[in-house]
N, CA, C and O of each residue as an XYZ file, in Angstrom:
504
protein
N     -53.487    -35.695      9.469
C     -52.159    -35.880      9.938
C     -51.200    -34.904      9.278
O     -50.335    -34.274      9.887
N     -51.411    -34.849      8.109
C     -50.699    -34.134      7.037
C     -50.231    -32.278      7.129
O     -49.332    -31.494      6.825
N     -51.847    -32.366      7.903
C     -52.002    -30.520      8.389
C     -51.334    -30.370      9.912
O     -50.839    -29.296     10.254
N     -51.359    -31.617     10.869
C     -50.191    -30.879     11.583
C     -48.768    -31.225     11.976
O     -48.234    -31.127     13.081
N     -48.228    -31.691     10.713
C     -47.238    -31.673     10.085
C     -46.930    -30.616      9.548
O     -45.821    -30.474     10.062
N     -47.116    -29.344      8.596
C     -46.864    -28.676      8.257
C     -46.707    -27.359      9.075
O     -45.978    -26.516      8.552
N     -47.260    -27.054     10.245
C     -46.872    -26.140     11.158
C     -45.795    -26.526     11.623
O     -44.814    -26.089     11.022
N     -45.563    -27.297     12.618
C     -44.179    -28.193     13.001
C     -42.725    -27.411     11.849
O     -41.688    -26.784     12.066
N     -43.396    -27.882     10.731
C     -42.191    -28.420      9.707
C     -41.864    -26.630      9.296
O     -40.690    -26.306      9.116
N     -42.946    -25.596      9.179
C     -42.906    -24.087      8.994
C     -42.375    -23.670      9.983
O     -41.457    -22.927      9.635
N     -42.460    -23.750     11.191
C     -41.797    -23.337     12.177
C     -40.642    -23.320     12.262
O     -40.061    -22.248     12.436
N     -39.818    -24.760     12.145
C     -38.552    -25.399     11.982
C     -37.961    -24.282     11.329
O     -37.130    -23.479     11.753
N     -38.596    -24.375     10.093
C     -37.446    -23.752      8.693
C     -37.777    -22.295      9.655
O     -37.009    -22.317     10.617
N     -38.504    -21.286      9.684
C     -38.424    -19.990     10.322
C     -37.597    -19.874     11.263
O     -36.956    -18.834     11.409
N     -37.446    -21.070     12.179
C     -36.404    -21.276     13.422
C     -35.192    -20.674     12.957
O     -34.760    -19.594     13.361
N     -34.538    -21.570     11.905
C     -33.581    -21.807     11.153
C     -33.206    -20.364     10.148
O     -32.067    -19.955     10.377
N     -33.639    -19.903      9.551
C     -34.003    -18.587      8.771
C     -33.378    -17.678     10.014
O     -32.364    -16.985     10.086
N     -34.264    -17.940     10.810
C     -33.896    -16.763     11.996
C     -32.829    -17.030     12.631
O     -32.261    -15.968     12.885
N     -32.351    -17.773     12.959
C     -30.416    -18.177     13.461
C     -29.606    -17.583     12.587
O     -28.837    -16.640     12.779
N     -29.894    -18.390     11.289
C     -28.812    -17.581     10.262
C     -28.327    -16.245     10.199
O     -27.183    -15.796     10.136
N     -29.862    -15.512     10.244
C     -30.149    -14.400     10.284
C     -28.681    -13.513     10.891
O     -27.667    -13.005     10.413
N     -29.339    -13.717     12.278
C     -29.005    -13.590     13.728
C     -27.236    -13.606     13.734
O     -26.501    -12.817     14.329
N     -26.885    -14.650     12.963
C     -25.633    -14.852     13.273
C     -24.958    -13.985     12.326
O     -23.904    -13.577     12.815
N     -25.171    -13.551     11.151
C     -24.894    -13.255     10.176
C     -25.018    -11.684     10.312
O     -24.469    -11.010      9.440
N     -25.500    -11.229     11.039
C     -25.324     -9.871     11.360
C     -24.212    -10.185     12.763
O     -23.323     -9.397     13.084
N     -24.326    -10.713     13.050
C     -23.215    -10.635     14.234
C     -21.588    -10.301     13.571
O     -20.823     -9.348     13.718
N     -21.508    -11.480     12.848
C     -20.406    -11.430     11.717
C     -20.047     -9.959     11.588
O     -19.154     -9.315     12.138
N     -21.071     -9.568     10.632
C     -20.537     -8.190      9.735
C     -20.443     -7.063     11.048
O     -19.828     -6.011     10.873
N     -21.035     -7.337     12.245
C     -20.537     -6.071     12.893
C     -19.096     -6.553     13.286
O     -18.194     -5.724     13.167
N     -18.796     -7.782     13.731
C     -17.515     -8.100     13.682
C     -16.482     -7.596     12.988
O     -15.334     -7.392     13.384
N     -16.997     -7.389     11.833
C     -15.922     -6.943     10.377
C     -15.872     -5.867     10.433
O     -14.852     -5.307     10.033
N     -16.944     -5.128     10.948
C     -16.957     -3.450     10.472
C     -16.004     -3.066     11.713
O     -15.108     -2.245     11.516
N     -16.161     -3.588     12.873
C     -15.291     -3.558     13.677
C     -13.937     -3.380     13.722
O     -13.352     -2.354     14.068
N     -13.333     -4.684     13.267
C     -12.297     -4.654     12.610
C     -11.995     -3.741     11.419
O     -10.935     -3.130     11.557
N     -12.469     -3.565     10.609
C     -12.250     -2.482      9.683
C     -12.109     -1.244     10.406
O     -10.982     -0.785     10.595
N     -13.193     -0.626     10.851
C     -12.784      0.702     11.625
C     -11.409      0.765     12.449
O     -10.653      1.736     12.456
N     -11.271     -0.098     12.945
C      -9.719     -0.873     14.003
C      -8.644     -0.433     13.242
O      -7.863      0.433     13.636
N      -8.547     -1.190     11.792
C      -7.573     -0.747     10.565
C      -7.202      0.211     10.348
O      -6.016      0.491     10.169
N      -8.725      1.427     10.287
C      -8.438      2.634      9.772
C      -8.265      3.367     10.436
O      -8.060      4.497      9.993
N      -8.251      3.145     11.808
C      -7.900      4.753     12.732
C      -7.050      4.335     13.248
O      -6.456      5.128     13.979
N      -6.483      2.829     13.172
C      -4.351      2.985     13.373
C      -3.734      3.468     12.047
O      -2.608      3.965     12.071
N      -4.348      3.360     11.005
C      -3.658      3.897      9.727
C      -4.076      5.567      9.343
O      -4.224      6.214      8.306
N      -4.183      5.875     11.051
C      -4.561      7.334     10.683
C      -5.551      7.872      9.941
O      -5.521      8.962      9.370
N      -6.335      7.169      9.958
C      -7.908      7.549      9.222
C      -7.906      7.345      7.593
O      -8.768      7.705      6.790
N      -6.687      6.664      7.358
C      -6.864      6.475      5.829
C      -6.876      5.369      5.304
O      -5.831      4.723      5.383
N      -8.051      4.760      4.589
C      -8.770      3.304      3.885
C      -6.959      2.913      2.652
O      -6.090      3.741      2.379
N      -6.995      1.922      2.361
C      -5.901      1.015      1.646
C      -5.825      1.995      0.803
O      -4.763      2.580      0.590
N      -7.046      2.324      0.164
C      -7.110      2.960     -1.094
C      -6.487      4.220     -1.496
O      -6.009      4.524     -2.589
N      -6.617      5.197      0.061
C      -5.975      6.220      0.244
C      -4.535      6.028      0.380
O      -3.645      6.680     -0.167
N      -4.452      5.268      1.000
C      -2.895      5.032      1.729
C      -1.999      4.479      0.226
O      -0.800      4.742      0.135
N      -2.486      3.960     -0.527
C      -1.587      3.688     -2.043
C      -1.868      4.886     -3.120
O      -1.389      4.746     -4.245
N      -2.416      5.730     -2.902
C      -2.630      6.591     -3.745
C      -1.902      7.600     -3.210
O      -1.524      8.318     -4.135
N      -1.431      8.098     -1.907
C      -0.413      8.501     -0.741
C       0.697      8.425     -1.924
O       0.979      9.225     -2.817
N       1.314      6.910     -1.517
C       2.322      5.889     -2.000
C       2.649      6.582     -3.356
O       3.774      7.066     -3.486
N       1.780      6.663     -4.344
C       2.028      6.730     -5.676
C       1.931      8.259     -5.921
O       2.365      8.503     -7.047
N       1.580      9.209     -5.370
C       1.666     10.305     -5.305
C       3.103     10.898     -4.913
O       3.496     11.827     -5.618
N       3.938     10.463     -3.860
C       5.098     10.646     -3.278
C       6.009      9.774     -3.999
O       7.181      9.775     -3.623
N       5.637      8.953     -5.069
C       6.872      8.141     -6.273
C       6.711      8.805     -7.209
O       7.745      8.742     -7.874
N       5.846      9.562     -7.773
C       5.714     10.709     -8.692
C       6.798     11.831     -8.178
O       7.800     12.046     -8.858
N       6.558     12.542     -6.942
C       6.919     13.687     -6.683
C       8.362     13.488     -6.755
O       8.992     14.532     -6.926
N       9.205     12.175     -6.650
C      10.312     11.771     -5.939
C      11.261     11.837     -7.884
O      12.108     12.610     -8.331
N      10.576     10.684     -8.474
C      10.510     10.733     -9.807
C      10.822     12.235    -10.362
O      11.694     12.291    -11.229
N      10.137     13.602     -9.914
C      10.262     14.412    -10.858
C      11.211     15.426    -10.435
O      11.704     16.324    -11.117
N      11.476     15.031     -8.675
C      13.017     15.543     -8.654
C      14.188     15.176     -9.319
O      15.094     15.981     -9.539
N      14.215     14.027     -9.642
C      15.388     13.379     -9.546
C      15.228     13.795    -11.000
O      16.010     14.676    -11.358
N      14.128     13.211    -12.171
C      14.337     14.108    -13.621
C      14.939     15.472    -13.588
O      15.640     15.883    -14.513
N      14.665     16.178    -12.520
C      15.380     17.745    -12.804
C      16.893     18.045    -12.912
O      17.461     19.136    -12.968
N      17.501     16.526    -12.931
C      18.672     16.649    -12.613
C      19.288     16.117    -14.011
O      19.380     14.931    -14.326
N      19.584     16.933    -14.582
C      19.892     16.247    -16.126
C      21.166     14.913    -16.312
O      21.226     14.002    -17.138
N      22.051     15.264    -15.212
C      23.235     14.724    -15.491
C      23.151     13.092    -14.973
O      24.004     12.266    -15.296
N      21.752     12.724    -13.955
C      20.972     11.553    -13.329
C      20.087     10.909    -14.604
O      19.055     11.434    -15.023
N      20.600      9.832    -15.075
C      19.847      9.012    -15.651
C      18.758      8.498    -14.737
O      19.026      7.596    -13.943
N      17.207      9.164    -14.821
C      16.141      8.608    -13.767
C      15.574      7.053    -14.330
O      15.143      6.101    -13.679
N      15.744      7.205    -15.649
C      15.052      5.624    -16.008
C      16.363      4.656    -15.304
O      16.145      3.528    -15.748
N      16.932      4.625    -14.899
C      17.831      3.415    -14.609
C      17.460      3.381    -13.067
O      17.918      2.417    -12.453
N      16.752      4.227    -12.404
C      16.667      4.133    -11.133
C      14.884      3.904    -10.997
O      14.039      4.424    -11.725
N      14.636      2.931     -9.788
C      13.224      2.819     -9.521
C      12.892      3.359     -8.152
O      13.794      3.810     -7.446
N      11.789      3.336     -7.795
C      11.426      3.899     -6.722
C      10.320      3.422     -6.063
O       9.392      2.891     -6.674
N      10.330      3.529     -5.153
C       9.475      2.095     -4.129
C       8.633      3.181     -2.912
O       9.387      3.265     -1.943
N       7.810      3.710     -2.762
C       7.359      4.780     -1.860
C       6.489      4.115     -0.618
O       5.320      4.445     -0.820
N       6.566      3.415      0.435
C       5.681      3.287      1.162
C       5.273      4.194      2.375
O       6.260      4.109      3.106
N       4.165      5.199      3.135
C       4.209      6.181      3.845
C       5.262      6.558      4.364
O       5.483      6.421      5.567
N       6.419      7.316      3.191
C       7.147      8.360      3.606
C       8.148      7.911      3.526
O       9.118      8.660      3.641
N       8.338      6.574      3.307
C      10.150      5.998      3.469
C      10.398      5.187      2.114
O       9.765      4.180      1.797
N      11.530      5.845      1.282
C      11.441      5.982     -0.011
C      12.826      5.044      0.160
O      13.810      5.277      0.862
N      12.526      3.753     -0.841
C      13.645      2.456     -1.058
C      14.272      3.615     -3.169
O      13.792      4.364     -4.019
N      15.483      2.924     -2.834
C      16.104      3.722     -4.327
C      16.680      2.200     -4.661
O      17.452      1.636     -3.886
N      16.239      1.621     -5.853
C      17.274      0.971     -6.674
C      17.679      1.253     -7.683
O      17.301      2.162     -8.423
N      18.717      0.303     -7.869
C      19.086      0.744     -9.997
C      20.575      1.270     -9.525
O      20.984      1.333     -8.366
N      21.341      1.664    -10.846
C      21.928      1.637    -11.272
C      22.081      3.776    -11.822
O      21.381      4.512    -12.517
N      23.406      3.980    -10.993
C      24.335      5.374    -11.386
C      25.487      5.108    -12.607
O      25.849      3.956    -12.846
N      26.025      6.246    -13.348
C      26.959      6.306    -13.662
C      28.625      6.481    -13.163
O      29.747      6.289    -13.632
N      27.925      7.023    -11.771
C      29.119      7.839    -10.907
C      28.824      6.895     -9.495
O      27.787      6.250     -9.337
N      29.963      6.952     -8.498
C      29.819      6.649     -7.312
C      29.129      8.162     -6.543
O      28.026      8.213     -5.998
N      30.089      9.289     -6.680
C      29.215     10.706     -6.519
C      27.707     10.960     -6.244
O      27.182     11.510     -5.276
N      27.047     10.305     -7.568
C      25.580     10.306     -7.737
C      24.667      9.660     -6.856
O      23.445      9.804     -6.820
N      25.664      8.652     -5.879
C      24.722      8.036     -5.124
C      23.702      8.684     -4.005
O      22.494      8.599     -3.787
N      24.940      9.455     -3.342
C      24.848     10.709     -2.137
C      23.852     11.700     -2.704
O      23.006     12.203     -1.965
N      23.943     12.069     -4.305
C      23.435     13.274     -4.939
C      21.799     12.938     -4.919
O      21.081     13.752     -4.337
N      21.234     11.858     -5.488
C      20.402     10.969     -5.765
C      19.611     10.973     -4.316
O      18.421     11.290     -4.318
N      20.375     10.563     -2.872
C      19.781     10.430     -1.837
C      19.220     11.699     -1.502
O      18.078     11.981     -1.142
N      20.366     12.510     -1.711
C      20.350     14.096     -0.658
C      18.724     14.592     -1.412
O      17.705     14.896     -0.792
N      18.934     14.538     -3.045
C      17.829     14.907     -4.117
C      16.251     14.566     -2.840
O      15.563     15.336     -2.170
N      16.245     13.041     -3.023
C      15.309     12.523     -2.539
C      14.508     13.443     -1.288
O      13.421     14.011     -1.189
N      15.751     13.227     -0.378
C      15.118     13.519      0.865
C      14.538     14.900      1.075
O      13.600     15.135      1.837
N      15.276     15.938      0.217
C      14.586     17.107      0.172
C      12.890     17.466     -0.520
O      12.337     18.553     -0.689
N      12.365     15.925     -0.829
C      11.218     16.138     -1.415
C      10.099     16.543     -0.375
O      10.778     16.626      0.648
N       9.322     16.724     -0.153
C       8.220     17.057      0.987
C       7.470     15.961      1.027
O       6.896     15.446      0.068
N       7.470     15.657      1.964
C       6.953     13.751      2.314
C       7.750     12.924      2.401
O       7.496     11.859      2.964
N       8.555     13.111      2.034
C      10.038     11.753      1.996
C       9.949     11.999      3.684
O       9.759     13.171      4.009
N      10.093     10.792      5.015
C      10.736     10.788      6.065
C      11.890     10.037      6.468
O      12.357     10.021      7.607
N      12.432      9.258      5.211
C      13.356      8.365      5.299
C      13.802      8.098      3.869
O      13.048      8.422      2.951
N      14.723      7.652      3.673
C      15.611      7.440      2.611
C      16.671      6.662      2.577
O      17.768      6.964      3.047
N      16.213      4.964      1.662
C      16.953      3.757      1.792
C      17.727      3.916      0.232
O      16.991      4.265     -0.691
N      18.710      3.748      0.027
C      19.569      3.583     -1.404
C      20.503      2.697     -1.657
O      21.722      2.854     -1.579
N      19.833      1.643     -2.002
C      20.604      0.594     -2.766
C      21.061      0.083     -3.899
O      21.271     -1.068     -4.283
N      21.283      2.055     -4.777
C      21.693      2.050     -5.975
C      23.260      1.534     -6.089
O      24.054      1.571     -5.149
N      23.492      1.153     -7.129
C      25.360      0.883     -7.506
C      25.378      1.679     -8.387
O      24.492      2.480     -8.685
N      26.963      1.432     -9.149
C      27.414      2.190     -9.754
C      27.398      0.942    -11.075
O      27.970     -0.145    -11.003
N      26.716      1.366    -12.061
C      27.175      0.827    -13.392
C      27.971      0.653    -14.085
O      28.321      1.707    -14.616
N      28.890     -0.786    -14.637
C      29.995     -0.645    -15.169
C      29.754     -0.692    -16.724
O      28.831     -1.190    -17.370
N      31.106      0.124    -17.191
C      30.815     -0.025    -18.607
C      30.801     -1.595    -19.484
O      31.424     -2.579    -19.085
N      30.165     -1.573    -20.425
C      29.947     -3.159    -20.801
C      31.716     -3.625    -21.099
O      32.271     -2.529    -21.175
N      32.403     -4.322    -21.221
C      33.171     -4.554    -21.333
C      34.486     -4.266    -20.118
O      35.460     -4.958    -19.821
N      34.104     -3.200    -19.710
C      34.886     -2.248    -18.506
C      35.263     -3.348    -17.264
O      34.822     -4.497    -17.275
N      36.011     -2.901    -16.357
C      36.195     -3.258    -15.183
C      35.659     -2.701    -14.184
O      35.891     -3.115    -13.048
């Protein structure tokens, strides 16, 4: 009785083995799918590229704005997402705001330029 029980019961589990299988590649072409989908609306470039983009063009943006001695750059941050550069922080001058933008946009890669710097008051000041 025992022996054909165990074909039955081998079969089953192989049944089973093989569905999983089956389905489980279905999945991942699903994903790769979708993934490829991702990357050729993002212009052929993986997350990884596309933030290293990002941080490459907050560098470049960064070392204009240092060239400008009379621009305190540590008081200002910089936010780079493909090409459209956010400015916060804090000027000495109202002047500097325009100076700061115009700076920006002349960088190569900048396609936009948001600035929501102010003007810093002196501590005590009005």
């Amino acid at each position: 009785m025992t022996t054909k029980r165990i074909p039955r019961i081998a079969g089953a589990v192989l049944f089973a083995l093989a569905s999983v299988h089956v389905w489980a590649q279905a999945g991942a072409s699903d994903a790769s799918a979708a993934s490829n989908a991702t990357t050729a609306a993002a212009g052929g470039m993986t997350g990884k590229d596309t933030r290293a983009a990002n941080r490459a063009l907050r560098r470049k943006v960064y070392a204009a704005i240092v060239e400008h001695k009379e621009i305190n750059a540590g008081d200002i941050s910089v936010v780079a997402k493909g090409g459209a550069v956010t400015l916060n922080g804090t000027v000495v001058d109202a002047s500097q705001i325009d100076k700061v933008a115009g700076i920006v946009q002349g960088v190569p890669g900048v396609r936009s330029v948001t600035s929501k710097l102010t003007v810093k008051k002196p501590f005590g000041g009005q």
